[in-house]
C-alpha positions in Angstrom: 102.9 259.4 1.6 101.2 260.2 -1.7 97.6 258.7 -2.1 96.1 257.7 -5.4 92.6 258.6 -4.7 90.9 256.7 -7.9 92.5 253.5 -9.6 91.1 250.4 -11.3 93.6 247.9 -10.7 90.3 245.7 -10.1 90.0 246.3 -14.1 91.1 243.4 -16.7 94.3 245.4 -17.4 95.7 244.5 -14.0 94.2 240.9 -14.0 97.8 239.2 -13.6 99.5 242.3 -12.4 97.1 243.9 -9.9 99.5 241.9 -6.6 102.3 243.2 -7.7 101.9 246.8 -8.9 99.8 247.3 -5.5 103.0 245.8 -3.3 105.1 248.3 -5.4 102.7 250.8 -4.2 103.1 250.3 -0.8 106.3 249.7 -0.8 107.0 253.2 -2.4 104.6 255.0 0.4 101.3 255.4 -2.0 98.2 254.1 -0.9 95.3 253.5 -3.5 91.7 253.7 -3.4 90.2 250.7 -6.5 86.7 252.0 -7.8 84.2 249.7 -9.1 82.4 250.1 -11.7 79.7 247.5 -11.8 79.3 244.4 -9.7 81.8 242.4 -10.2 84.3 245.1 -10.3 83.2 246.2 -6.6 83.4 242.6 -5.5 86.9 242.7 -7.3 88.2 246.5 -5.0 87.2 244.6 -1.8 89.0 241.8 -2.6 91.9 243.4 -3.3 92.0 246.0 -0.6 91.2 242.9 1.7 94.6 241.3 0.3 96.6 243.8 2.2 96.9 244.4 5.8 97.1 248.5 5.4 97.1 251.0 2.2 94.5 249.5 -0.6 91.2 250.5 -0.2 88.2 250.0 -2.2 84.6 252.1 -3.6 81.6 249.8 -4.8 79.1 251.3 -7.3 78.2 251.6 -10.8 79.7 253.5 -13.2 76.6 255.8 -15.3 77.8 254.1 -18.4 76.8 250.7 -17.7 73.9 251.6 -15.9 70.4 249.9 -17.8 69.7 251.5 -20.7 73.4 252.4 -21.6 75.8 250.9 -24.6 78.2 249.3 -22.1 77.3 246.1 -20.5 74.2 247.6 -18.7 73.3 246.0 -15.3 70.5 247.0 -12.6 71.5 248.6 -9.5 70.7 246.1 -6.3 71.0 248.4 -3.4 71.1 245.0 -1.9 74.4 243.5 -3.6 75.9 246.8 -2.9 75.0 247.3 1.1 76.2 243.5 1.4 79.8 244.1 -0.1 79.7 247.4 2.2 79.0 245.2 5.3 82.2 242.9 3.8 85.1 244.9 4.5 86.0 247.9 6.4 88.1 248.5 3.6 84.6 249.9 1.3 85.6 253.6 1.9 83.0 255.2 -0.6 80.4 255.2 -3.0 80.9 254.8 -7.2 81.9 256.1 -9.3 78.4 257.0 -9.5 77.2 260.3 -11.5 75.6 261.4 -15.0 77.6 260.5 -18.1 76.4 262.4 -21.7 79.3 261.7 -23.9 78.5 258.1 -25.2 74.7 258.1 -24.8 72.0 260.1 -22.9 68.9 258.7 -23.8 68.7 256.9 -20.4 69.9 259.9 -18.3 66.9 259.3 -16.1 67.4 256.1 -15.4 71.0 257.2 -14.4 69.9 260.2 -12.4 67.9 257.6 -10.6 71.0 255.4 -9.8 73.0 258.5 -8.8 70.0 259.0 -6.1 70.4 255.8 -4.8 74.2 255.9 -4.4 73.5 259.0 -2.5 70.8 257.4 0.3 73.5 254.8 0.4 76.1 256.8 1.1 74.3 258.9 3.5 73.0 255.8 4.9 76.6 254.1 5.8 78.4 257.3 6.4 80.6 257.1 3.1 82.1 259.3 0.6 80.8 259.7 -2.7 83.1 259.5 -6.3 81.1 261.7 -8.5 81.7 260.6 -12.6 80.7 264.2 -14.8 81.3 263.9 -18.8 79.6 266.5 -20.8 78.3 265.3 -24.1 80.4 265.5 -27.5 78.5 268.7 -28.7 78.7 270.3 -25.5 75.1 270.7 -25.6 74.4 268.6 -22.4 76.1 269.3 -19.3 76.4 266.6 -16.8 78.1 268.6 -14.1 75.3 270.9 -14.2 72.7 268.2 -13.8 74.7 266.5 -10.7 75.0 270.0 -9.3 70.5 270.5 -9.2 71.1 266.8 -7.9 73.2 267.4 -4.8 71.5 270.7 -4.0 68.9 268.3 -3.0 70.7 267.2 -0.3 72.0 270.5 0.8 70.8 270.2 4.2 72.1 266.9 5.2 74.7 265.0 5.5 76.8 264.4 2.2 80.2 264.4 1.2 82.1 263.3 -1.9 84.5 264.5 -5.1 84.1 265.5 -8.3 86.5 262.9 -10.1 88.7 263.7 -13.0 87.3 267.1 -13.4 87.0 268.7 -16.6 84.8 271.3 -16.2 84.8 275.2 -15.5 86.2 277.2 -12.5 83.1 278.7 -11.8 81.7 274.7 -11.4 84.5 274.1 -9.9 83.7 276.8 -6.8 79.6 275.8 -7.0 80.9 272.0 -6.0 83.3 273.4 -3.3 80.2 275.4 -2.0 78.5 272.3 -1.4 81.3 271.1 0.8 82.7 268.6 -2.6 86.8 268.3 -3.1 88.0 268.3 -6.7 90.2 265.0 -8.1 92.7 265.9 -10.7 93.9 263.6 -13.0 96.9 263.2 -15.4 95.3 265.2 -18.1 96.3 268.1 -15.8 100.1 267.5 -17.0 98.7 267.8 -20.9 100.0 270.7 -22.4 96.6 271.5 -23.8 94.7 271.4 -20.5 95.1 275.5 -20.2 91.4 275.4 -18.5 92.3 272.6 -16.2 95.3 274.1 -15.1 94.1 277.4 -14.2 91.5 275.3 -11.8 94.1 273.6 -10.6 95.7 276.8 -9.5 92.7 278.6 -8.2 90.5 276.4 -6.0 91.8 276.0 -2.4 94.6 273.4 -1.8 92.6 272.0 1.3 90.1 270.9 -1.1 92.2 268.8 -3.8 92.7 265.7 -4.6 95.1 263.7 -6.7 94.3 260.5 -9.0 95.6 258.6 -11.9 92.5 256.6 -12.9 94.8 254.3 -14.3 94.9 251.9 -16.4 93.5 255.2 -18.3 95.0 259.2 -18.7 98.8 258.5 -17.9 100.2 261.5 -17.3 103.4 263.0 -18.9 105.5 261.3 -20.0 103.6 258.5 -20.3 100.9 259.9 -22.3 99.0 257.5 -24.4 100.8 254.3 -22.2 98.8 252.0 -19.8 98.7 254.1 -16.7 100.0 253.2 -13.2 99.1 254.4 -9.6 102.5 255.3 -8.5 102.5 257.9 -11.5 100.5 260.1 -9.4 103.6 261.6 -8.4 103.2 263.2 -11.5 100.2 264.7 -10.9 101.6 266.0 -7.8 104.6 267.4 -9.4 102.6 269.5 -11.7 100.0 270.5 -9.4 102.8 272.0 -7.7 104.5 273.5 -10.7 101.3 275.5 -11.5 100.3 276.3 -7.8 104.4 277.8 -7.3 104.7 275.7 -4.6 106.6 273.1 -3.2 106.1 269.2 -3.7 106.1 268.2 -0.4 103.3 271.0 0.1 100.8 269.1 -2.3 101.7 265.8 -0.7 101.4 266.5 2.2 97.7 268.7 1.3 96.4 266.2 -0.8 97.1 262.9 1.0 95.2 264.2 4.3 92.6 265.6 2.1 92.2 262.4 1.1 92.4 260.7 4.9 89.6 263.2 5.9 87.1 262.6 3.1 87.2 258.7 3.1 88.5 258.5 7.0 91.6 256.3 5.6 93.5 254.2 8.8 
């Protein structure tokens, strides 16, 4: 079984195709975790996941970039709205994605630090993972990885768990997250020939703390670069995880997909 760990098919892409591509899922043995965004795409995961008896999950939060004060669509955080769709469904597995975004704009990176805290409590509060969203901004100047790091080294002594999704930053971040007990989500962009950095993360952090993801519709892996992306591609992922790591397929299957069960206690 092969588990897409982050996918949007609650995102207009998959608005008349979401049914179908999800059966296809299951029917090929790969579950798929839906992560909101804002409101309406966390009501949008639990509805899906609630569609199907076993296999589609779903995350509620808000994505940094449309938290107030940001370019896209900014909405407030109700801790309310979200605790209500958590009480919903069993199916609500985690938290987000939630983190510190400094690529588009960072002139409201408090407000989004304060967001990111109150994903936290609320994943602490209802014994959920977290889906951590890191972008650096276009200079390089700002690093949003760094600031989530001095962010969850609040919480050092409690209880939290989570990943760092779609990770693009260095090994040495990389290990600090594992220190504090995070996994690691890989992407597509792994399998881009000019991920040389990725790759060698990829190879070096320990297998029991990876995870596999397509964020689809977006970063289709090889061969489908630059094509509307799909969760069953993360085979693809897999496959190249396993081509850099010199090991076999089944190995990162096998890894991955109970990583996956353990962090968001998948049944």
């Amino acid at each position: 079984m092969l588990i897409d760990s982050h996918a949007h098919l609650n995102f207009e892409g998959f608005d008349q195709s979401w049914r179908q591509v999800a059966q296809d899922c299951l029917a090929n043995d790969v579950w798929v975790i839906n992560i909101g965004a804002q409101l309406a795409t966390s009501k949008k995961a639990v509805e899906i996941a609630e569609s199907f008896p076993q296999g589609i999950f779903a995350a509620v939060g808000l994505h940094p970039l449309h938290v107030l004060g940001g370019q896209f669509h900014p909405e407030e955080f109700n801790v309310d709205d979200y605790q209500r769709l958590i009480d919903s469904s069993k199916r609500v597995v985690a938290l987000g994605e939630t983190g510190i975004d400094f690529y588009h704009l960072d002139s409201n990176f408090e407000k989004q630090k304060e967001v990111f805290l109150q994903h936290i409590d609320l994943a602490r509060k209802n014994d959920l993972a977290l889906i951590v969203h890191a972008r650096n901004s276009k200079d390089g100047s700002k690093n949003a990885y760094q600031e989530i790091l001095q962010v969850i080294k609040q919480y050092r002594d409690k209880e939290i768990r989570g990943v760092i999704h779609c990770f693009g930053g260095s090994l040495e971040e990389a290990k600090k997250f594992l220190e504090l007990g995070f996994y690691v989500g890989f992407t597509g962009v792994v399998t881009f020939k000019n991920a040389k950095e990725l790759k060698e993360v990829a190879k070096q952090i320990p297998l029991d703390k990876l995870l596999i993801e397509t964020d689809s519709p977006y970063l289709a892996p090889e061969p489908f670069r630059g094509k509307s992306n799909q969760p069953q591609y993360v085979r693809y992922v897999a496959e190249h995880i396993a081509e850099i790591r010199q090991i076999s397929y089944n190995e990162v299957v096998e890894a991955t997909s109970q990583n996956a069960i353990k962090l968001f206690g998948l049944k």
